[in-house]
C-alpha positions as CSV (number, residue, x, y, z in Angstrom):
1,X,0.0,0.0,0.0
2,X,1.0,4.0,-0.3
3,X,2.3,5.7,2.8
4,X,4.1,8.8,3.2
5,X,7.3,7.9,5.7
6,X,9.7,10.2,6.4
7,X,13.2,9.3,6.6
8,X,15.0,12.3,7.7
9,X,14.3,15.7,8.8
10,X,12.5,17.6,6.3
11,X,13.4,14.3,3.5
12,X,9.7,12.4,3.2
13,X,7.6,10.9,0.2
14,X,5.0,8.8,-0.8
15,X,6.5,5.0,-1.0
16,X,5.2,1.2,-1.1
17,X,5.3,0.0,1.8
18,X,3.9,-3.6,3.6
19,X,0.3,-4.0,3.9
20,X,-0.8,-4.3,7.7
21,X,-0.8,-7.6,9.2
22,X,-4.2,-7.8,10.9
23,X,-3.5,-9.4,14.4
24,X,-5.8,-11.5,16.4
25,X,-7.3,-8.7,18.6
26,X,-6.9,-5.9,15.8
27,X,-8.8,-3.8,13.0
28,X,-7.7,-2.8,9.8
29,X,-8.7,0.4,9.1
30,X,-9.5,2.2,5.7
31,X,-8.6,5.6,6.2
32,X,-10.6,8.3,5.2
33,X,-8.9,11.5,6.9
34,X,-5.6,12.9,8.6
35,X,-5.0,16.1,10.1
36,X,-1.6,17.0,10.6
37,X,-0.7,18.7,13.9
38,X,2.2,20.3,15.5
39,X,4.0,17.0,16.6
40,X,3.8,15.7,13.2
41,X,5.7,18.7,12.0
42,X,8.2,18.9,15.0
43,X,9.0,15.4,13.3
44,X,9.4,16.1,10.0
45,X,11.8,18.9,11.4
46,X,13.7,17.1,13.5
47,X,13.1,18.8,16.9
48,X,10.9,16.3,18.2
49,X,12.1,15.5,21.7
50,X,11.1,11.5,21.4
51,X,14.0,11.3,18.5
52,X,16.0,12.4,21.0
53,X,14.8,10.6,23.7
54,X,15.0,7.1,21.3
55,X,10.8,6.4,21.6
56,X,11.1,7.4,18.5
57,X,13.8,7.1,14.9
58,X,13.6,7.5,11.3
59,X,11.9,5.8,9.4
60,X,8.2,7.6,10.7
61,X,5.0,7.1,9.2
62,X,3.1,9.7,11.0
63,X,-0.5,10.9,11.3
64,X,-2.1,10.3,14.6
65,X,-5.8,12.5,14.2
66,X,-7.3,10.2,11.6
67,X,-11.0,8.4,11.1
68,X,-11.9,5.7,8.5
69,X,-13.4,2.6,8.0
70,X,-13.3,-0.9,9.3
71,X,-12.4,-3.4,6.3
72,X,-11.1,-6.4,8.3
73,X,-10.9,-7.6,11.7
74,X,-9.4,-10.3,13.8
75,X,-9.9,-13.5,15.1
76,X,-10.8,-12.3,18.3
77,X,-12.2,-9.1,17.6
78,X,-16.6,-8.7,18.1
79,X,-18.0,-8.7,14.6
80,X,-20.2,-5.9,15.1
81,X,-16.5,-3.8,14.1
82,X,-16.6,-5.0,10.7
83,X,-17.5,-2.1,8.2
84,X,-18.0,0.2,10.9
85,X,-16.8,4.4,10.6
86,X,-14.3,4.7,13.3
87,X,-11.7,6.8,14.9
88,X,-8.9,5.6,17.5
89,X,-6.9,6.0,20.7
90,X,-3.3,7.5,19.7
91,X,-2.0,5.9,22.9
92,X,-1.8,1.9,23.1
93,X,-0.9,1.0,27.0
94,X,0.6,-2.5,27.3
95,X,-3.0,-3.1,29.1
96,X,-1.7,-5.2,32.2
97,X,0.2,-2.8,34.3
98,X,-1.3,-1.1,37.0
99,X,-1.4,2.4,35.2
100,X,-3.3,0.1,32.0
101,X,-6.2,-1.4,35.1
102,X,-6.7,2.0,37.0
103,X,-8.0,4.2,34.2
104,X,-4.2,5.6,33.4
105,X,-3.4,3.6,30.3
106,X,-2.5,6.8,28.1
107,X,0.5,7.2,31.0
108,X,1.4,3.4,30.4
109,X,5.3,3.5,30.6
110,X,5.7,0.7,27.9
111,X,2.7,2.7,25.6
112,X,2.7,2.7,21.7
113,X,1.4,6.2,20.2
114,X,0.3,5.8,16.7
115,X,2.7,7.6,14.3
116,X,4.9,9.1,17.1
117,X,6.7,6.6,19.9
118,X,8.2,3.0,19.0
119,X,7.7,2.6,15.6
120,X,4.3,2.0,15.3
121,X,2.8,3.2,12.1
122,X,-0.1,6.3,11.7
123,X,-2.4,7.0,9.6
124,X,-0.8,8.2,6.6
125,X,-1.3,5.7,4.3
126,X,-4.4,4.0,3.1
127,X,-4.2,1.6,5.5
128,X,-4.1,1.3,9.4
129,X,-4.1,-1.2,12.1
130,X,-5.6,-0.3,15.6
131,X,-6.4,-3.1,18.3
132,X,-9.9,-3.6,19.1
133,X,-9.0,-1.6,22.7
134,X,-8.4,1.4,21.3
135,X,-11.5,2.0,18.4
136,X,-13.9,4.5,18.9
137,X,-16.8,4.2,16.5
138,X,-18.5,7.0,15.1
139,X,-22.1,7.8,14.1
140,X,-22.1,6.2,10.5
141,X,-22.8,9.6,8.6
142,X,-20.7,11.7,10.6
143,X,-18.1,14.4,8.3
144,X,-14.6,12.5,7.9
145,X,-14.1,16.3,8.6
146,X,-15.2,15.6,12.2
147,X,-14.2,12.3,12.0
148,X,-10.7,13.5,12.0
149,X,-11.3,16.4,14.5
150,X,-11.9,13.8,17.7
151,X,-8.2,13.3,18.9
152,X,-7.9,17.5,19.4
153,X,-11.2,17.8,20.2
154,X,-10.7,15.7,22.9
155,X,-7.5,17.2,24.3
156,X,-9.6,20.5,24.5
157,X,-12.3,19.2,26.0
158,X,-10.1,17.7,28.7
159,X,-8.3,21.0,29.3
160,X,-11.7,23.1,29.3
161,X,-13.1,20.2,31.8
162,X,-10.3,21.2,33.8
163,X,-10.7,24.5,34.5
164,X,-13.9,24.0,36.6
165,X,-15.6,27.2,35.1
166,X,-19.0,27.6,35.1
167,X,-21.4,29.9,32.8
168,X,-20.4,33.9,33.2
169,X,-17.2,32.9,34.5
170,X,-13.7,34.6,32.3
171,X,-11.8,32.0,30.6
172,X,-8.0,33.6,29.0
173,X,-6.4,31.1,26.6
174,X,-3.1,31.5,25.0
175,X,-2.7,30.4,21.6
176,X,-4.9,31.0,18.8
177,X,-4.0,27.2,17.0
178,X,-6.1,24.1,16.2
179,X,-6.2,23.3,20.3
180,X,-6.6,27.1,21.6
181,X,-9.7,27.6,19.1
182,X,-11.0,24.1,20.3
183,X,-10.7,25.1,23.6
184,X,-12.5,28.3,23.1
185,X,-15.4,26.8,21.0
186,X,-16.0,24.5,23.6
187,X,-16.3,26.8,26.4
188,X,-18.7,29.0,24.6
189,X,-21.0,26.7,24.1
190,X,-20.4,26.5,27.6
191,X,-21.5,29.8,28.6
192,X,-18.1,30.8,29.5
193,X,-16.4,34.3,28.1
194,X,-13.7,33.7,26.4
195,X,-10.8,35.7,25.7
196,X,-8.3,34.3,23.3
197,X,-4.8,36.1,23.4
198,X,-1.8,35.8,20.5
199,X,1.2,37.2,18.6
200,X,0.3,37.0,14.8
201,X,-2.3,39.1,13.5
202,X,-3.4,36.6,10.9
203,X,-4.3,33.7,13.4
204,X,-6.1,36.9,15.5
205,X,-8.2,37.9,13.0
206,X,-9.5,34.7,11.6
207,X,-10.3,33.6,15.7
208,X,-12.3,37.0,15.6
209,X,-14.8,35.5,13.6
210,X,-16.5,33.1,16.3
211,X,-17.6,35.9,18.3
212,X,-15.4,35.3,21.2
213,X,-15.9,37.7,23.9
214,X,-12.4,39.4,23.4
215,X,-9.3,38.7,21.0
216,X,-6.2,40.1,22.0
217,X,-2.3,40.4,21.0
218,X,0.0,39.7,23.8
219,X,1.0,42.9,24.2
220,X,-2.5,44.3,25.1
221,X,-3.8,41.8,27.1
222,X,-7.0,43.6,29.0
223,X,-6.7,44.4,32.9
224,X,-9.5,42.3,34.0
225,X,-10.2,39.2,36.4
226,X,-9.1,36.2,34.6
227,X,-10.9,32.9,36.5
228,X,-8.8,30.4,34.7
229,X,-5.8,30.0,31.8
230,X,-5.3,27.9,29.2
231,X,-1.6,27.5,27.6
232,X,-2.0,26.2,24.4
233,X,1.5,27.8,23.1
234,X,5.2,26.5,22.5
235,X,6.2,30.1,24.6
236,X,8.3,29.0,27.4
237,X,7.4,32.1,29.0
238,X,3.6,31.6,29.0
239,X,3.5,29.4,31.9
240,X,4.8,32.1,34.8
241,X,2.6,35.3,32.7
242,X,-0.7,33.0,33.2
243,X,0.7,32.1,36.7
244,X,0.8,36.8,37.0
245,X,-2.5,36.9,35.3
246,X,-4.7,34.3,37.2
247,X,-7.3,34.9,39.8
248,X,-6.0,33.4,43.7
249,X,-7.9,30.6,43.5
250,X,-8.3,29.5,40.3
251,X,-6.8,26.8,38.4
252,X,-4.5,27.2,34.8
253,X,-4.1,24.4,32.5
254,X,-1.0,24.0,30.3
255,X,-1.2,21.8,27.3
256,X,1.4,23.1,25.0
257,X,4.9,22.1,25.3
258,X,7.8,24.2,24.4
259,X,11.1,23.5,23.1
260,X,13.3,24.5,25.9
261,X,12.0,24.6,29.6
262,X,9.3,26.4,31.3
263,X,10.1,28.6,34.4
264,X,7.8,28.8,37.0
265,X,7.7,30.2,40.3
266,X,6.2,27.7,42.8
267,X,6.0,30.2,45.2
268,X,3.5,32.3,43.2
269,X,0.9,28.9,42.9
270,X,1.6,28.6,46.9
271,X,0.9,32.5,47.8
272,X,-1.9,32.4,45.4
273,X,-2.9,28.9,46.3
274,X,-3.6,28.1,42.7
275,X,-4.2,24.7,41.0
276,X,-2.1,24.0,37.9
277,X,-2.8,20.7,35.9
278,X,-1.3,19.2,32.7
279,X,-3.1,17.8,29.4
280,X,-0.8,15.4,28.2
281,X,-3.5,13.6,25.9
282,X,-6.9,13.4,24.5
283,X,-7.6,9.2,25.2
284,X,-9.8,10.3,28.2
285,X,-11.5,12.7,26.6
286,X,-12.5,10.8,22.6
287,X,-16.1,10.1,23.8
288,X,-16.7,13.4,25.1
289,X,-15.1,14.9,22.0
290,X,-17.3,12.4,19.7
291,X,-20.4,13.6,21.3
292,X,-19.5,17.0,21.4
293,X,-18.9,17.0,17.6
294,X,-21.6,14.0,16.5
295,X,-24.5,16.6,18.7
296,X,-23.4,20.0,16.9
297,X,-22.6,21.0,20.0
298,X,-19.5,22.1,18.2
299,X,-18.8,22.5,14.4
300,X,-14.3,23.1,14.0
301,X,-15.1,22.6,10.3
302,X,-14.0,26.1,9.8
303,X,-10.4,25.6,11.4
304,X,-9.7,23.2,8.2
305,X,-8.2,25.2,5.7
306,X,-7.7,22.7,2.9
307,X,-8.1,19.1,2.2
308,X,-5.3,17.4,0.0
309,X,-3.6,14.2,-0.6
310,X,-1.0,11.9,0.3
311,X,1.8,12.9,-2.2
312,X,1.1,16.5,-0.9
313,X,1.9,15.7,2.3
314,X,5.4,17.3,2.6
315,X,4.2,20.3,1.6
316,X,2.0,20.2,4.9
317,X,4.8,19.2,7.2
318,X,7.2,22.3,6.0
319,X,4.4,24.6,6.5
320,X,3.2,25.4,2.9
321,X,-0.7,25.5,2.8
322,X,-1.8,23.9,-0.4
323,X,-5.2,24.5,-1.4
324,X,-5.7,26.6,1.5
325,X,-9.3,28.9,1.3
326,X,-8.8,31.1,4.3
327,X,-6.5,31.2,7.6
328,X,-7.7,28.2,9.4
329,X,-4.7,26.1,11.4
330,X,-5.8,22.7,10.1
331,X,-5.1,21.0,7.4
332,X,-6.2,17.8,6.3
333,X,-5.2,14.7,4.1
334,X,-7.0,12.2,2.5
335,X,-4.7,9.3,1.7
């Protein structure tokens, strides 16, 4: 089958490559749609901390936000899979440590993540395996649009959840990407004001169009209560500015990871006695985001900028925008 495989930084095309073996527990997956996010392109680059780390080495076959459907299944897998519209898990815990039992198998130390850590193949190609485990099926009519939307959906919705806000309460996210303009739907809909702050005017003027309460550059950042953050940035100075900015109280949430270390001051979340927590990954929040998107409750369509195919896929990666109609982040492939 066709996959696009990088083999060094910035050096990828579309090659032949093995057709999936379908295991006894597994589905093979006929995929319909990719996105490409920011850890897909910190890949193709190079800077992605797993190469160094060794989870992850050249050869990659990436693509980890995908949706598609079921063409094969295992031995052992329930036949009701077979021809269904599905999504999947990125992270694949070994499923027998203690982390795997207890609800915490996204953290599992041994993990897989599809298209990022051990070599285990993503989504762009025409063809995917996922175990059974890890499927999430989707309403049979739903958009591959949204189909392909539920991995970041569901890292927003976990970051949103963890702000505790209610309706009328101020929400100030950082980050005006794919993840900071999921956030920011979903805590509309929410009854939530939102207040989305960033650095280029481009990405600021197309958030301006949902009708957020305020859009703001970093440097005029309004003097006004802020009840929780969101970091959704690669700034390593974001984390200690929404630490200054935050209510006493009140909780921020950082999701984005930058390059070189954050520096906060512990003693600013102890004299404040704020809450910080981390988003490392959407797994506990996929059937949220499927409901979320499957209801209407939420419609990201408008982030995706273009929709383009396998061969273009480099093009993607070093940050051209083929095809694109419009400033939205996303961009998707359809192998």
């Amino acid at each position: 089958m066709k996959a696009f495989v990088i083999t060094s930084p910035q050096v990828g095309s579309v090659i032949e490559v093995p057709e999936p073996q379908v295991g006894d527990h597994d589905l093979l997956v006929e995929i319909e749609r990719v996105g490409i996010c920011g850890t897909d392109v910190e890949f193709f680059n190079g800077d992605m901390a797993y190469l160094a780390s060794g989870h992850a080495k050249y050869p990659l076959q990436l693509g980890h936000e995908w949706c598609g459907r079921v063409i094969e299944i295992g031995s052992k897998v329930a036949p009701h899979w077979r021809g269904k519209f599905i999504t999947g898990d990125t992270m694949l815990g070994c499923q027998q440590c203690d982390r795997c039992t207890t609800g915490y198998q996204h953290l599992c130390h041994d993990r897989d993540e599809v298209g990022i850590r051990n070599g285990y193949p993503g989504a762009l190609a025409q063809r995917l395996i996922i175990p059974e485990f890890a499927a999430h099926e989707l309403p049979d009519d739903l958009d591959p649009a949204l189909g392909a939307m539920v991995e970041p959906t569901g890292n927003a919705l976990r970051s949103v959840d963890a702000t505790k806000l209610k309706a009328g309460e101020r929400l100030l996210i950082f980050g005006p990407g794919t993840i900071g303009l999921l956030c920011a739907l979903i805590a509309k809909s929410r009854g939530i004001e939102v207040h989305l702050v960033g650095v280029e005017e481009t990405s600021l003027t197309f958030a301006r169009q949902f009708g957020f309460a305020g859009v703001h550059h970093i440097d005029a950042i309004p003097q006004i209560p802020i009840h929780a953050v969101i970091d959704a940035t690669y700034n390593n100075e974001i984390p200690a500015l929404a630490l200054e900015l935050l209510e006493p109280g009140r909780t921020v949430v950082y999701i984005g990871i930058a390059g070189i270390p954050s520096m906060i001051d512990s003693r600013t979340l102890v004299l404040k006695d704020l809450t910080a927590v981390d988003i490392l990954s959407g797994s506990p929040g996929n059937a949220g985001a499927i409901k979320l998107l499957s209801t209407g409750a939420i419609d990201p369509r408008p982030l995706i900028a273009s929709v383009v195919s396998l061969k273009e896929s480099a093009e993607v990666l070093a940050g051209k925008r083929p095809g694109a109609i419009g400033d939205g982040p996303k961009i998707h492939i359809k192998p």
